[in-house]
C-alpha positions as CSV (number, residue, x, y, z in Angstrom):
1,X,17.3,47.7,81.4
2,X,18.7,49.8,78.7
3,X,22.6,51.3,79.3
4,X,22.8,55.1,79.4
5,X,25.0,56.9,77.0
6,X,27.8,58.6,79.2
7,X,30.0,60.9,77.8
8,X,33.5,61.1,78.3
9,X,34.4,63.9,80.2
10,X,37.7,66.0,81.1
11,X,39.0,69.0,83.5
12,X,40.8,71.7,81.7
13,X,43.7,70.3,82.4
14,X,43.3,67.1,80.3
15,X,42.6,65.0,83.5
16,X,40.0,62.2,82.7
17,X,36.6,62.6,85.6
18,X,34.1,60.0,86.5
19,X,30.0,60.9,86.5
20,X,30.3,60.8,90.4
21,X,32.9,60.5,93.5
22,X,32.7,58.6,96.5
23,X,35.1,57.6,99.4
24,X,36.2,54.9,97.7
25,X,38.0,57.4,95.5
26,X,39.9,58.3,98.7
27,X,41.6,55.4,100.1
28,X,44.6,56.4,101.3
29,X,42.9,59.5,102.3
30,X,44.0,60.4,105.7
31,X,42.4,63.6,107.4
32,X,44.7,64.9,109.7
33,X,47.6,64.5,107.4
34,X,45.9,65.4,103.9
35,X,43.3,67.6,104.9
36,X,43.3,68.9,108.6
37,X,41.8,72.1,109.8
38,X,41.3,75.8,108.5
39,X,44.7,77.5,109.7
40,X,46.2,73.8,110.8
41,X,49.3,72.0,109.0
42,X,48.8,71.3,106.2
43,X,46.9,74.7,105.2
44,X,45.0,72.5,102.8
45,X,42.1,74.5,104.3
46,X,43.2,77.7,104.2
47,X,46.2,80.0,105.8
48,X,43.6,81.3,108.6
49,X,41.4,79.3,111.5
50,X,38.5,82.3,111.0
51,X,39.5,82.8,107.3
52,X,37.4,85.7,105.9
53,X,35.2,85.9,108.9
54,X,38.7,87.5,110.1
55,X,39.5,89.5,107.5
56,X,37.3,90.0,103.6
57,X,40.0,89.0,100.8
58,X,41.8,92.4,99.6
59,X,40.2,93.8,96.3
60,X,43.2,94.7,94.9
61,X,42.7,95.5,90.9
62,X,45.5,96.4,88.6
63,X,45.8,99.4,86.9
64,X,47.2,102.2,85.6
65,X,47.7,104.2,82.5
66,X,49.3,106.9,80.5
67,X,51.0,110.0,83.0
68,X,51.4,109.4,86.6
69,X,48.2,112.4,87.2
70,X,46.1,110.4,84.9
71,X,46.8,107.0,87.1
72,X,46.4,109.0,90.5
73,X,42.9,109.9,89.2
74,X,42.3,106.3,88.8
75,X,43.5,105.4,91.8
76,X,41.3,107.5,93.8
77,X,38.3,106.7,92.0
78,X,38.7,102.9,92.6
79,X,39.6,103.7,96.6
80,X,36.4,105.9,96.4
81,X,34.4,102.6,95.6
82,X,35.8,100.0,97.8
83,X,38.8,99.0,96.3
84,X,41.1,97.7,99.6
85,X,44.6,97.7,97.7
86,X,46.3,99.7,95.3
87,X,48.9,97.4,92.3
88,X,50.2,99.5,89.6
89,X,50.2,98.4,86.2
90,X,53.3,99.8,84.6
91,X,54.1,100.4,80.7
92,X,57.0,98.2,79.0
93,X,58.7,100.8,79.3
94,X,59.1,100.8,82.4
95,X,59.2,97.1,82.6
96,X,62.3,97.0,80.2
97,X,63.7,99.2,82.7
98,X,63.9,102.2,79.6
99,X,63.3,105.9,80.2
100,X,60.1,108.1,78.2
101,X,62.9,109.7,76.1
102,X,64.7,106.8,74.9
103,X,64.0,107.0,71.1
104,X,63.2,103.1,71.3
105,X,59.8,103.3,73.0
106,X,58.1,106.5,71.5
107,X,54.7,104.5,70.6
108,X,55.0,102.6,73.9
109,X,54.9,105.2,76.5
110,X,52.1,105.1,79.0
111,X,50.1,103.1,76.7
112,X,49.8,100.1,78.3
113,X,49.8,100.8,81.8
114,X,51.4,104.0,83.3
115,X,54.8,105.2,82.9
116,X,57.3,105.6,86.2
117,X,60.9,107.1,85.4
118,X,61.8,108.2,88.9
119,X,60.9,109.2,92.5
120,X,59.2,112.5,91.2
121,X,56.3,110.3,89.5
122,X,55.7,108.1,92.0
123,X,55.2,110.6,94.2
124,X,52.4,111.8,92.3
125,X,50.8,108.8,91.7
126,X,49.8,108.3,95.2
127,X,49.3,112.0,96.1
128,X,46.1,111.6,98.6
129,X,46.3,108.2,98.9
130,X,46.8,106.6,102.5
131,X,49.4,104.5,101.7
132,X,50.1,103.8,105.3
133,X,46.3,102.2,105.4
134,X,46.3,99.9,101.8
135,X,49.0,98.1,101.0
136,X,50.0,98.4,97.4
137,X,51.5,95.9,94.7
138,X,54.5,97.4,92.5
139,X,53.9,95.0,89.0
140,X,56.6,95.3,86.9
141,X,59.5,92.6,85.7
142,X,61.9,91.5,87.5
143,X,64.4,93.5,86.2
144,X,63.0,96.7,87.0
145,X,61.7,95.4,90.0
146,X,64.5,96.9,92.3
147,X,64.7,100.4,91.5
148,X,61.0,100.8,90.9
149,X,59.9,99.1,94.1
150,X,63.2,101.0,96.0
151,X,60.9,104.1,95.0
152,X,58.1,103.5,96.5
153,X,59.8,102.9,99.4
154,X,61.4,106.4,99.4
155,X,58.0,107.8,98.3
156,X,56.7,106.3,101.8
157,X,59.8,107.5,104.1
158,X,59.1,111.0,102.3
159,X,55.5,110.8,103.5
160,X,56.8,110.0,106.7
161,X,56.0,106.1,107.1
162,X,58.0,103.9,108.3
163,X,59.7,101.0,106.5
164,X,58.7,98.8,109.1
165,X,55.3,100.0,108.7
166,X,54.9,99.8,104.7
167,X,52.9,97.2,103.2
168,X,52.6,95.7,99.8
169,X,54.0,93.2,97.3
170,X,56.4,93.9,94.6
171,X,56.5,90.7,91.3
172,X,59.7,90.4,90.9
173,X,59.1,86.9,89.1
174,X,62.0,85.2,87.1
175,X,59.5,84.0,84.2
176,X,56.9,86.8,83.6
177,X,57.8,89.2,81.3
178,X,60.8,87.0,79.6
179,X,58.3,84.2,78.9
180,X,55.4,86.5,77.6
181,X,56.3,90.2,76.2
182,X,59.4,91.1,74.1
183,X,62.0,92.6,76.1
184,X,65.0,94.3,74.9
185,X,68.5,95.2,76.8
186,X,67.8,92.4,79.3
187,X,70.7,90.6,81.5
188,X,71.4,87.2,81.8
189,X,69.0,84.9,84.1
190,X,72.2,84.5,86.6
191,X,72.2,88.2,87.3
192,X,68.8,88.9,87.2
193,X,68.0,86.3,90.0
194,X,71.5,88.2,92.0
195,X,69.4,91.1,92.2
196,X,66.2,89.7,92.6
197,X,67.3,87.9,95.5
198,X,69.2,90.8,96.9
199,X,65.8,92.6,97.5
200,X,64.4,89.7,99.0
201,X,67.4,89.6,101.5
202,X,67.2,93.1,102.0
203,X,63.5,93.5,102.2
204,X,63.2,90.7,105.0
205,X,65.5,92.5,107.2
206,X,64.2,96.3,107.1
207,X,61.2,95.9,105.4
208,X,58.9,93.4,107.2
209,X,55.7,93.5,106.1
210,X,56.8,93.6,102.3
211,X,56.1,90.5,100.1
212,X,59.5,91.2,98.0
213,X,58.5,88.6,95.5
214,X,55.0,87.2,93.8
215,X,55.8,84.5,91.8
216,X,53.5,84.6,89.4
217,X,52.0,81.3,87.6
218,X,49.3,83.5,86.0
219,X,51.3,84.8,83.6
220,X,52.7,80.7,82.8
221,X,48.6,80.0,83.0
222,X,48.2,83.2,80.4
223,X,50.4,81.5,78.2
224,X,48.3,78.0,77.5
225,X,49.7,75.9,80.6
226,X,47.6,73.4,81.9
227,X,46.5,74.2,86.3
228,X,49.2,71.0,87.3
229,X,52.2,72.7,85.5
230,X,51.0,76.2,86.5
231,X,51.9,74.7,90.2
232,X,55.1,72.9,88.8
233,X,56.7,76.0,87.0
234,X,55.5,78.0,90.5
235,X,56.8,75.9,92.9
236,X,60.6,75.3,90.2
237,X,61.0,79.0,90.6
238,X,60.0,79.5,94.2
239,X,63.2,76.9,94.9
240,X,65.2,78.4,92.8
241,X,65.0,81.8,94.4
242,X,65.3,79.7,97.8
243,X,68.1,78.1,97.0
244,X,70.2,81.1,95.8
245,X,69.4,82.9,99.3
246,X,70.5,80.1,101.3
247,X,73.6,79.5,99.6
248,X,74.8,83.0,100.7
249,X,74.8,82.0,104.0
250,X,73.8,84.9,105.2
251,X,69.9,83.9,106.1
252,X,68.1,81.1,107.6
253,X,64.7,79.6,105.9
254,X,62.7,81.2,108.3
255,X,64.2,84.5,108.0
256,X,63.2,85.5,104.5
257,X,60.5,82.4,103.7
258,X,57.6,84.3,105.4
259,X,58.0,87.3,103.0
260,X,57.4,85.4,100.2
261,X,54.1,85.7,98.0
262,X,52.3,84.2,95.2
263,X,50.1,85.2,91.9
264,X,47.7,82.6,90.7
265,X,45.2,82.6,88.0
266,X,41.7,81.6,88.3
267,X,40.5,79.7,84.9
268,X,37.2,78.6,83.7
269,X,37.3,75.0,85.3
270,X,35.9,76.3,88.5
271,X,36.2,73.0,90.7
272,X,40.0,72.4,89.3
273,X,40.9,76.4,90.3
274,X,39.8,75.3,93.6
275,X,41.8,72.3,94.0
276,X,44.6,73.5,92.4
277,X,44.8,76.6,95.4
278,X,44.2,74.0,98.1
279,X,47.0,71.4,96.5
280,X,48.9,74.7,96.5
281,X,48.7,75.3,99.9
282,X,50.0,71.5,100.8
283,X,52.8,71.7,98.4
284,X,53.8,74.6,99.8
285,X,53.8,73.0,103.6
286,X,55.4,70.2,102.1
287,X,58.6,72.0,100.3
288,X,58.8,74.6,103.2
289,X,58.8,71.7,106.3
290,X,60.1,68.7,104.8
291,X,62.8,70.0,102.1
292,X,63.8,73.2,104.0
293,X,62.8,72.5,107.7
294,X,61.1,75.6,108.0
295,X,59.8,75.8,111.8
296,X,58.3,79.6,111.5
297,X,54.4,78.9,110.4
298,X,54.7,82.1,108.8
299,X,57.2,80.0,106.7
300,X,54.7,77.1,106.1
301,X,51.6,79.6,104.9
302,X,51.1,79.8,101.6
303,X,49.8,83.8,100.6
304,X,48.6,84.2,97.7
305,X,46.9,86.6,95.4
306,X,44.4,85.5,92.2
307,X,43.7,87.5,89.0
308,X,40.2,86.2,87.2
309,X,42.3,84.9,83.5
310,X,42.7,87.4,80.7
311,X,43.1,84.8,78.4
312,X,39.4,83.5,78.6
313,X,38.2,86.9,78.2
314,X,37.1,87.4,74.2
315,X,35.8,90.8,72.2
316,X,32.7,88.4,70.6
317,X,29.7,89.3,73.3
318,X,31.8,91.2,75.0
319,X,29.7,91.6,77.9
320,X,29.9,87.8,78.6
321,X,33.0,88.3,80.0
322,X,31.9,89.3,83.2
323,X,29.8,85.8,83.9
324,X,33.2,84.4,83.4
325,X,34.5,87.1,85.7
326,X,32.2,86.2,88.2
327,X,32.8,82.6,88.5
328,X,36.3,82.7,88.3
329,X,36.3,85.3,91.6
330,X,34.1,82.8,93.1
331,X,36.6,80.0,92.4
332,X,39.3,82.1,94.1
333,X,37.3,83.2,97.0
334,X,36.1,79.3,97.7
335,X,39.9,78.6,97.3
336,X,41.2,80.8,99.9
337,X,42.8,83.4,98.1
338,X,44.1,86.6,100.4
339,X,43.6,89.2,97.5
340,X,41.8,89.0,94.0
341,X,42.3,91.2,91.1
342,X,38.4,90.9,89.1
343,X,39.6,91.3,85.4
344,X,37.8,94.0,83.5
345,X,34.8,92.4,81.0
346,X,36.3,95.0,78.0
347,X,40.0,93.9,78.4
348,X,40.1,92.3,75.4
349,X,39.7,95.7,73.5
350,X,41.4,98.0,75.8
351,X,42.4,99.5,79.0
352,X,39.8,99.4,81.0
353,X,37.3,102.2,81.0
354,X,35.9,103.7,84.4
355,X,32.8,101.4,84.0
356,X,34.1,98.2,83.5
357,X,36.7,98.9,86.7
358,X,33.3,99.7,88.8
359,X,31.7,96.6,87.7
360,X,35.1,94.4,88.7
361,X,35.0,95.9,92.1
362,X,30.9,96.0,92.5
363,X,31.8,91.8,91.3
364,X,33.7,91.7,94.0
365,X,31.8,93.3,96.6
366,X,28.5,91.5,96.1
367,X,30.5,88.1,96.5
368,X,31.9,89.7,99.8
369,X,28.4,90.4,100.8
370,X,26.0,89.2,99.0
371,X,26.9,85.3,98.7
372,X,27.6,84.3,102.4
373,X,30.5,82.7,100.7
374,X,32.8,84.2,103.2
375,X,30.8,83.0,106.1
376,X,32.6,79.3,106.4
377,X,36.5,78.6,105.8
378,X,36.5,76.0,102.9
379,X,33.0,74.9,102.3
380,X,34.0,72.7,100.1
381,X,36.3,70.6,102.0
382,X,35.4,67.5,102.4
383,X,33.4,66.5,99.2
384,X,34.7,63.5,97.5
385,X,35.2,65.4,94.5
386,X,37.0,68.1,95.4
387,X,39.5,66.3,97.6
388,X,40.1,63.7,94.9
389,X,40.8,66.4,92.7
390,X,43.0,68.3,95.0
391,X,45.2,65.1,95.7
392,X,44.9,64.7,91.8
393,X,46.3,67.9,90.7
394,X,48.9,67.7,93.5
395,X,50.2,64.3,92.1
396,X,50.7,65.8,88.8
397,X,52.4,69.0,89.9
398,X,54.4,67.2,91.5
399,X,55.9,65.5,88.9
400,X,56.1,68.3,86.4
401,X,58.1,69.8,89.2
402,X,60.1,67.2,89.0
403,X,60.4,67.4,85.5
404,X,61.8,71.2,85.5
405,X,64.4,69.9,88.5
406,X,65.0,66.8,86.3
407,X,66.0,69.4,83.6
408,X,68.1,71.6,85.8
409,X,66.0,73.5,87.9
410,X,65.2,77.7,87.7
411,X,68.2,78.8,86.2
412,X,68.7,76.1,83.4
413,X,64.9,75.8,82.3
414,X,65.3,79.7,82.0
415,X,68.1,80.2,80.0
416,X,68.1,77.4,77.9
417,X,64.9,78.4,76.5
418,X,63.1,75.0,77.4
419,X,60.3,76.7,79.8
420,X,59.4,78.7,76.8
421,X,59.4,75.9,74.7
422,X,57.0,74.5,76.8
423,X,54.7,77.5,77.2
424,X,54.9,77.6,72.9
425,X,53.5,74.0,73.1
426,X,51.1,74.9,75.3
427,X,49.7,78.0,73.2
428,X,49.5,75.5,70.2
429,X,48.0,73.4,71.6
430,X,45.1,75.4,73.4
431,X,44.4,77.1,70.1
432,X,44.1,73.8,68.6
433,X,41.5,72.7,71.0
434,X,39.5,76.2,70.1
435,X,40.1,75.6,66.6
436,X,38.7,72.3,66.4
437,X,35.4,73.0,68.6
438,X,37.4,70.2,71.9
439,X,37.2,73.4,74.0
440,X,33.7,75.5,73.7
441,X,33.8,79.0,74.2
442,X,30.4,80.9,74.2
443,X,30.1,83.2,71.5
444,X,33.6,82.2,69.8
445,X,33.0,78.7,68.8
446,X,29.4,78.4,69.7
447,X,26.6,80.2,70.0
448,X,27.8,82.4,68.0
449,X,25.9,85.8,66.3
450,X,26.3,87.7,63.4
451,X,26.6,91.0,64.4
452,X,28.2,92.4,68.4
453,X,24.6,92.4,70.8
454,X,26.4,94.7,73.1
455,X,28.2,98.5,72.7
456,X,30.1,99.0,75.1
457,X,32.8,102.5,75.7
458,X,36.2,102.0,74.3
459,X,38.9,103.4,75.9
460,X,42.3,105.5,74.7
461,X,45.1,106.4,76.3
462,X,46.1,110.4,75.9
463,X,48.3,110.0,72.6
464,X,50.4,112.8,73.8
465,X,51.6,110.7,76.8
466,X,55.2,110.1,75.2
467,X,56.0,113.5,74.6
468,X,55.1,115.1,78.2
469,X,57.0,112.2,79.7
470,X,59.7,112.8,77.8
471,X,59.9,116.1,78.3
472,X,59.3,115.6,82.2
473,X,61.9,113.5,82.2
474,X,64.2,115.6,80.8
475,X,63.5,118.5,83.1
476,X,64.3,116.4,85.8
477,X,67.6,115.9,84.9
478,X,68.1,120.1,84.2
479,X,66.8,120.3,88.0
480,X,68.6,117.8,90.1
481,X,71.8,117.7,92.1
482,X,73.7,115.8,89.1
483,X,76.8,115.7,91.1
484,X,75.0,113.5,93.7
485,X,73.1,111.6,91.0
486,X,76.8,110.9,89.4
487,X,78.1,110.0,93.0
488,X,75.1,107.3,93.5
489,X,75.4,105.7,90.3
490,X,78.8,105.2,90.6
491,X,78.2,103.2,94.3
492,X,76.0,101.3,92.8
493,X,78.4,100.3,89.8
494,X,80.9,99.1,92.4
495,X,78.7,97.0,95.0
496,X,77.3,95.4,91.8
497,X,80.8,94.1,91.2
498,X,80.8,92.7,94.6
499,X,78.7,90.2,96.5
500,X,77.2,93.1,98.4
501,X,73.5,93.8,98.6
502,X,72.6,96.2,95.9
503,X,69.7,97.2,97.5
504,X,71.1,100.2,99.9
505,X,72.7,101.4,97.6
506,X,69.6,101.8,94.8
507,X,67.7,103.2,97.4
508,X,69.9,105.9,97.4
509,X,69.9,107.1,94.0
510,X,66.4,106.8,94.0
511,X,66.2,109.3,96.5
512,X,69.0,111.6,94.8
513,X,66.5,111.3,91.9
514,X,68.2,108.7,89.5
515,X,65.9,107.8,86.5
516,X,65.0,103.9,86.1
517,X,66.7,103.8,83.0
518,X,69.7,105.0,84.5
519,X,69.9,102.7,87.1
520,X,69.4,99.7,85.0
521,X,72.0,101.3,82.2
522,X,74.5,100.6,85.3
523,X,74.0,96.6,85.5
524,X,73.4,97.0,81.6
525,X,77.0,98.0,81.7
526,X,78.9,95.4,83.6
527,X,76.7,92.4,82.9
528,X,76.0,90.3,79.7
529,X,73.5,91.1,77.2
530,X,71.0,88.2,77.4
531,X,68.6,87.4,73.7
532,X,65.2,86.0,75.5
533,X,64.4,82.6,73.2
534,X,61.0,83.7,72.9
535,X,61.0,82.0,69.3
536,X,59.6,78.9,69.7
């Protein structure tokens, strides 16, 4: 009998696979302790016992554009269709914690998401919106995470709901923006994680039901990392924020470890994207009970959100992007995710137009409804595959994990430069694999056509954004009680120079109507200028 040809094959992540799996791939494999049941240490299965016969994952789609009127509208037309959370996509701007008028940013201003300089705007963003009924997600960097995120919550007491009673997620991640955009007038990595923690601390004690922090390993994924490190570089961060809480002394593990959240990406290698969620959920179990002795199962839960990947998104048939749309929601909704964010099919030409953000939450929908995907918690568990692949891509996390805390851990990977290093490797190499035809992308590298089969609506933001921010801004500051502006900004200066929370004391110049770039030009003051090593 002749021998069939096999060809060697790989997951996205480089790691070799066999034609076929059986339980002789699981030796060692133990079901109470590896896999155990939906909502059961160790959440391989899922956070939940019912899982989305419970509750439908949160379609919660990120946007926002140009003046906060402009993003209201938005917003209310994505509520209008089924969208079940609001996240706000701010401009960098706002996430290099500038104001509209600062002569730095003209071309920048409510370009690439919308523009936030105080109370006043966020305010009108959610004007109509029942804020006390969908939770939102503040995305912005960690450095203007505070003062942004210390809005809303003054937005929320204004429209009289309680801080016990707010909902939502803020980023707040030590890697995003500093790995991927180019910041200016940022602080070292020391400071930044004093006040990143700070609102953690202060969140878990008045604000409950707020996930002060999303780490987000999409943005790592977003920048050529391979599923096992996107786990590593997560789970490095997640301890270093841990650690500098607890060495305060000040809270317990179980205090502040059930307000913590996460932000994964879902990638093309569908079965992989599911494996890496469920490894993610037994890391997570692992760290929280066996490092930290976390006895809380709120602790021991993993929540996470999931964005479909930008990055495989390309202009070349553009309308081919939502097939990969679809599967990647699929991949998140089969791993468990509590919220997904559908990526819109014409994001690699622009904001996404009114069309193309119906289509992301009609995606969404039909797998809600449609699929009976949600009918069983992890339909997948079990198959030889998938749980040799799970215990796979744990193994290696693992390890690269070990790797970052080899090399120092949060803070030293950070501001050495080495994690972005790593992410310049990673981008190299990924466009190498393109390049050479290793990695097939339909309509880029294959299957290719000479001319664009579809036409689709491109959308601009309102050119004039920069000047009626600007000069919004400005008014502001002619209306105001400067005196008590003056009087806030000065508090905060001094509890920054202390080991106080800085938390209360942001809040309240929030509320006296303090711009974000004032309040950041106060740490700007007294801390050290840091120069991101975003060269690689």
């Amino acid at each position: 009998m002749s021998q069939l040809k096999t060809r060697e094959a790989y997951t996205g992540s480089g790691i070799p696979v066999k034609v076929f799996y059986t339980s002789e791939d699981l030796p060692d494999f133990d079901e109470a302790r590896n896999l155990g049941l939906p909502g059961k240490e160790p959440y391989t299965r899922g956070i939940y016992e019912n899982m989305y016969r419970g509750k439908l994952w949160t379609i919660r789609q990120f946007s926002g554009f140009g003046t906060p009127e402009e993003t209201n509208k938005r917003f209310r037309y994505k509520y209008e269709n089924g969208e079940t959370g609001f996240s706000i996509s701010m401009d960098s701007v706002n996430e290099n914690g500038l104001d509209p008028d600062d002569p730095r940013v003209q071309d920048e201003v409510g370009q690439s998401g919308v523009s936030i300089s105080s109370l006043a705007d966020m305010e009108t963003i959610f004007e109509g919106l029942p804020i006390d009924k969908v939770s939102t997600a503040v995305i912005t960097s960690q450095w203007s995470s505070p003062a942004l995120t210390a809005m809303y919550f003054a937005m929320a007491e204004k429209r009289g709901v309680s801080l016990k009673e707010v909902n939502g997620t803020s980023q707040n991640d030590p890697y995003v923006f500093s790995l991927c955009c180019n910041m200016i007038d940022f602080v070292t990595p020391p400071h930044l994680l004093r006040l990143s923690v700070d609102m953690i601390e202060w969140c878990a004690q008045n604000v409950p039901n707020w996930h002060p922090v999303s780490f987000a390993s999409y943005n790592y994924r977003e920048n050529g990392c391979n599923a096992y490190q996107e786990l590593g570089m997560l789970f490095c961060n997640a301890v270093g924020y841990i650690e500098e809480e607890l060495k305060r002394n000040r809270l317990n593990i179980d205090d502040f470890a059930p307000v913590l959240s996460f932000h994964l990406a879902a990638h093309n290698d569908f079965f992989e994207e599911i494996a890496k969620f469920r490894a993610a959920r037994r890391m997570w179990y692992k760290l929280m009970k066996e490092r930290y002795g976390a006895q809380d199962p709120r602790s021991l839960a993993f929540r996470f959100h999931v964005q479909t990947s930008g990055s495989t998104d390309i202009y070349q048939q553009i309308l081919n992007n939502s097939v990969r749309i679809a599967y990647q929601v699929l991949a998140a909704a089969l791993g468990g995710a509590q919220s997904i964010h559908a990526t819109s099919y014409d994001e690699p030409l622009c904001l996404p137009t009114d069309q193309s953000i119906l289509l992301s939450i009609r995606t969404q929908q039909i797998a809600q409804y449609e699929t009976n995907i949600a009918n069983v918690a992890d339909p997948l568990g079990g198959s030889y595959y998938v749980e040799w692949l799970t215990n796979e891509i744990e193994k290696k996390a693992w390890e690269y994990f070990q790797e970052l805390e080899d090399k120092g851990g949060l803070l030293e990977v950070w501001h050495s430069g080495y994690i972005h290093r790593e992410a310049g490797k990673a981008m190299e190499e990924r466009q190498r694999e393109i390049d050479s035809g290793e990695t097939k992308i339909v309509g880029l590298n294959c299957f290719e056509m000479d001319g664009e089969p579809y036409q689709v609506p491109v959308f601009r933001p309102n050119p004039q954004s920069t000047e009626i921010l600007a000069e919004r801004v400005r008014k502001l500051r002619w209306e105001r009680d400067n005196q008590k502006v003056k009087e806030c900004l000065e508090n905060l200066h001094q509890v920054s120079l202390t080991d106080e929370n800085v938390m209360p004391a942001v809040m309240e110049a929030v509320k006296a109507y303090a711009t974000l770039g004032e309040i950041q030009d106060v740490w700007r003051s007294i801390y050290p200028h840091w120069d991101i090593p975003i060269q690689y």
